[in-house]
BAKOLLUM-714983 format. One record per residue: x, y, z of N, C-alpha, C in turn; residue in one letter. Coordinates in steps of 0.1 Angstrom, whole numbers, plus 5000, padded with zeros to 4 digits. Example, Ala and Ser with C-alpha at 12.3 -4.5 7.8 and 13.67 -1.06 7.14 Angstrom:
BEGIN
513249435078512349555078513249675078A 512849785071513749895071512950005079S 
//
This chain:
BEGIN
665707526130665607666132666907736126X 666507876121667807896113667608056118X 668908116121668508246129669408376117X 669308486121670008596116670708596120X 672008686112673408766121672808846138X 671708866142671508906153671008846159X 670908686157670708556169669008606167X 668308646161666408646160666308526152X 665108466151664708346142664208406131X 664908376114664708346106663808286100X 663808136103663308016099662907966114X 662007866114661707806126660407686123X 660207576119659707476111659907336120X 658607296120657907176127659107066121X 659107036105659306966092659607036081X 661306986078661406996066662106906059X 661306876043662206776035662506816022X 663706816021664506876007665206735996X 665006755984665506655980666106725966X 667406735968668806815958669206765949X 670006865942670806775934671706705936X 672206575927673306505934674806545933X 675906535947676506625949676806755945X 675706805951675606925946676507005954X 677207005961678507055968679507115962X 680007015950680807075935680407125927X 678707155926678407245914677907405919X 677707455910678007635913675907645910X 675307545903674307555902673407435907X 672407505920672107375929670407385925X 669807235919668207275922667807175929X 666907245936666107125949665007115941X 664806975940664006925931662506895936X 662506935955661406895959662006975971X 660807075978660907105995659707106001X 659407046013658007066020658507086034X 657707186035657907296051656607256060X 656707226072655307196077655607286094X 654807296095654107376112655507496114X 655507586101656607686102656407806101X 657207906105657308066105658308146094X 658008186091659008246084659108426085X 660508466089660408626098661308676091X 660708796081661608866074661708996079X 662809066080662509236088663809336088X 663009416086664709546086663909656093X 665109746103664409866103665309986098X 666309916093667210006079667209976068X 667910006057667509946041668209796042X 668409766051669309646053668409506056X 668309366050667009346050667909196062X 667209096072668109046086668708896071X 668008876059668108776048669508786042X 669908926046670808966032671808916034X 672308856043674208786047674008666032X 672408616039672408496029672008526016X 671808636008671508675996673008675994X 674008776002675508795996675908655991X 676108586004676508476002676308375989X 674708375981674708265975675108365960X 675208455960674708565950677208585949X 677508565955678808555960679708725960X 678408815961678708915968678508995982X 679309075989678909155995679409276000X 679209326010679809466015681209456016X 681709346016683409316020684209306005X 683509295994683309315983684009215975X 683809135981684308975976683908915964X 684608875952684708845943684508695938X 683508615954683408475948682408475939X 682508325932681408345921679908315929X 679208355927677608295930677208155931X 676908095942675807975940674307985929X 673607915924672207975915671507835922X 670207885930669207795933668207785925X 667607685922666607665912665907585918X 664707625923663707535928662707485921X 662007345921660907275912659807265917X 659507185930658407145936658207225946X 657407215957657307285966656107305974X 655807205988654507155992654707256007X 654107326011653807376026652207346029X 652607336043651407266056651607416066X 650707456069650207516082651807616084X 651807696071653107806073652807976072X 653808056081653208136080654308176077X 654308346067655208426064654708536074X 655908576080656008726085657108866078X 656308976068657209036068657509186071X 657809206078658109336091659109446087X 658409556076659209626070659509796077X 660209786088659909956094660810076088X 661309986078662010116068661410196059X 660210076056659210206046658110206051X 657610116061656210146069655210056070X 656009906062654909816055655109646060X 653609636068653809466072653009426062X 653809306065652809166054652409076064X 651508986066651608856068650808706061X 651608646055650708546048650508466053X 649508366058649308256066648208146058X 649108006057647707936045648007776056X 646907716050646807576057647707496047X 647607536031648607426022648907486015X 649707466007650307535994651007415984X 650707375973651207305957652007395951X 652707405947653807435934655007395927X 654007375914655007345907655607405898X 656707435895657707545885658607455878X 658407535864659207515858660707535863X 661307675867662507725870662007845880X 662207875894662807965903664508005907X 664708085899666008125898666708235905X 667308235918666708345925668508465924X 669108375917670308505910669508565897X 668708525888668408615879666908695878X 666308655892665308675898664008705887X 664208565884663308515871662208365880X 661308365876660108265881659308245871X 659408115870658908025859657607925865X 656307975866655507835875654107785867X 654107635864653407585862651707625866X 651807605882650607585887650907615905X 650007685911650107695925648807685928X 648607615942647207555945647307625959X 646207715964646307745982645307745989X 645407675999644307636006644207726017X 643307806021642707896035644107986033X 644208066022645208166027644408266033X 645808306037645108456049646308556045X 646008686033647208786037646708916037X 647308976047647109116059648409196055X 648109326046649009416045648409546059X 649809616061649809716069650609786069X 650209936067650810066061651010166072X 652310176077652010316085653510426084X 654010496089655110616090655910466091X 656910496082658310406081659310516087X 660410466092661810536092662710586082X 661910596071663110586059662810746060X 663910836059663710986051662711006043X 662211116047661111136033662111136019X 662811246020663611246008665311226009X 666111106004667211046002668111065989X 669011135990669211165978670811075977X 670811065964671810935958672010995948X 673210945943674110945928673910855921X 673210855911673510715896674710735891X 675110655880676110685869676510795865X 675710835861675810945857676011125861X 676111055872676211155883675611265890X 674511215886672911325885672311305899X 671911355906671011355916669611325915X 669211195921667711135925667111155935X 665911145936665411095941664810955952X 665910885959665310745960663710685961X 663410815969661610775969661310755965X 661010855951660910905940660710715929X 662210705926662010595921661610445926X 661810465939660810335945659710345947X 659210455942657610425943657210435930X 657910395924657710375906657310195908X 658510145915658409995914657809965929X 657009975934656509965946656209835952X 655509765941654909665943656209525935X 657409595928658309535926659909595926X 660209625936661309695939662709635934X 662809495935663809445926663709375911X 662609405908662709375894662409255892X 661509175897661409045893660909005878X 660908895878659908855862659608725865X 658208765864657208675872656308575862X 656208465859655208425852654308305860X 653108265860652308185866651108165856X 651207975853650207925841648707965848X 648607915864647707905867647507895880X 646807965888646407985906645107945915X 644707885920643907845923643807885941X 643007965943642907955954641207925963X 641507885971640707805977640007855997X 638607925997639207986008639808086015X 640208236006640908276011640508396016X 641408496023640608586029641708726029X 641508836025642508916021642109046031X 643009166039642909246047643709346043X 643409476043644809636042644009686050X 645309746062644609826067645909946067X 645410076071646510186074646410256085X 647310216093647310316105647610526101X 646310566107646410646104645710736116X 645410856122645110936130643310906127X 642710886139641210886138640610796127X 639410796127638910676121637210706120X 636710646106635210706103634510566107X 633810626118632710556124631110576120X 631110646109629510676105629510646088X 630810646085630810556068631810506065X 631810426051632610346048634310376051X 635210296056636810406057637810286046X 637410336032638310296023639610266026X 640110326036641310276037642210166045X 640910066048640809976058639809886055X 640409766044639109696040639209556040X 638309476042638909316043637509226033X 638209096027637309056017637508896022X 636508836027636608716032636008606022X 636008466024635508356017635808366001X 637208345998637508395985638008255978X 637108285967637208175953638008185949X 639208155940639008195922640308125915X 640408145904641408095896642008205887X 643008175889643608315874644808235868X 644708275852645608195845646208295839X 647608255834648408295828648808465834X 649008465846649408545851650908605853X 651308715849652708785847652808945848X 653608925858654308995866655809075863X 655609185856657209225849657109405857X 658209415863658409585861657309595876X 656209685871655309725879654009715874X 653809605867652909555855652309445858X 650909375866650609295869649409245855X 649409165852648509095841647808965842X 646508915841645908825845644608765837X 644508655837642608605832641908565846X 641208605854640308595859638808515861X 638808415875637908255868637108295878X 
//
């Protein structure tokens, strides 16, 4: 079990097996060449812009609020087998849960790099995923106003609802997805509810096939082939 700075569970896993690099203690760049997580949770959550992960983002990234000038650890993950895991993530700053829950998960990557927050993957295989988005009134300010460089006044909303669906910038590539089983859910809490027709804004798609290749993920730009 692995907890937050506020003693909640983080991590919490039946089984896990990691296999590293060798003494990787002395290098600044560590890849686990193999991890399998089995009968686990995984609990991610903020109800400020503060996310309960981020001690451990400063830490490997070798920054933080104390403004410390160590250099960065770089994780680079290759393989990666999960059994019967669930993500939980619990966003009350802008209004948004996730939950993904699958029986198995395969992946293999070329390079996950999570300082240049670049993803490189061969192939991912999922068996009986289950993921459940949920939208309702966050805590954040409607409107937050901030200084860039430049010294101009923004909008924070504004720009994070530009990248919504990728707020830190990832760059995403994936040869090929296979999923197997799966079953997908959004719903939005919202005042009253249509009981005499369809309510688009609350919809779930069960017994789900499919394969997509060569799928990439840049900016707020999802791209795909479809099987």
């Amino acid at each position: 079990m692995i907890e937050d700075q506020h003693k909640d569970t983080l991590l919490s896993a039946g089984k896990m097996q990691v296999q590293i690099t060798d003494w990787f203690f002395f290098k600044d760049k560590i890849v686990l060449h193999y991890i399998e997580l089995g009968d686990a949770i995984i609990y991610l959550n903020r109800t400020d812009s503060v996310w309960n992960y981020q001690y451990l983002v400063d830490y490997f990234s070798g920054g933080s609020s104390s403004g410390s000038d160590k250099k960065g650890i770089e994780l680079d993950f290759k393989k990666i087998k999960f059994n019967n895991v669930t993500f939980l993530n619990k966003d009350e700053w802008r209004g948004e849960d996730m939950q993904f829950k699958l029986t198995s998960m395969d992946l293999d990557a070329d390079e996950i790099d999570l300082a240049s927050k670049k993803i490189e993957i061969n192939s991912i295989d999922f068996s009986d995923p289950v993921f459940l988005i949920k939208n309702y009134t966050g805590k954040r300010p409607r409107s937050i106003k901030v200084v860039n460089e430049n010294e101009e006044i923004a909008d924070e909303q504004k720009i994070d609802s530009l990248l919504k669906w990728n707020p830190e910038s990832w760059t995403v590539h994936v040869g090929k997805i296979n999923i197997n089983n799966g079953d997908f859910k959004s719903i939005r809490v919202i005042s009253g509810a249509y009981d005499d027709y369809f309510d688009g804004r609350n919809v779930g798609f069960a017994s789900i096939y499919a394969s997509f290749e060569n799928l990439i993920f840049n900016h707020d730009t999802l791209t795909t082939s479809l099987e």
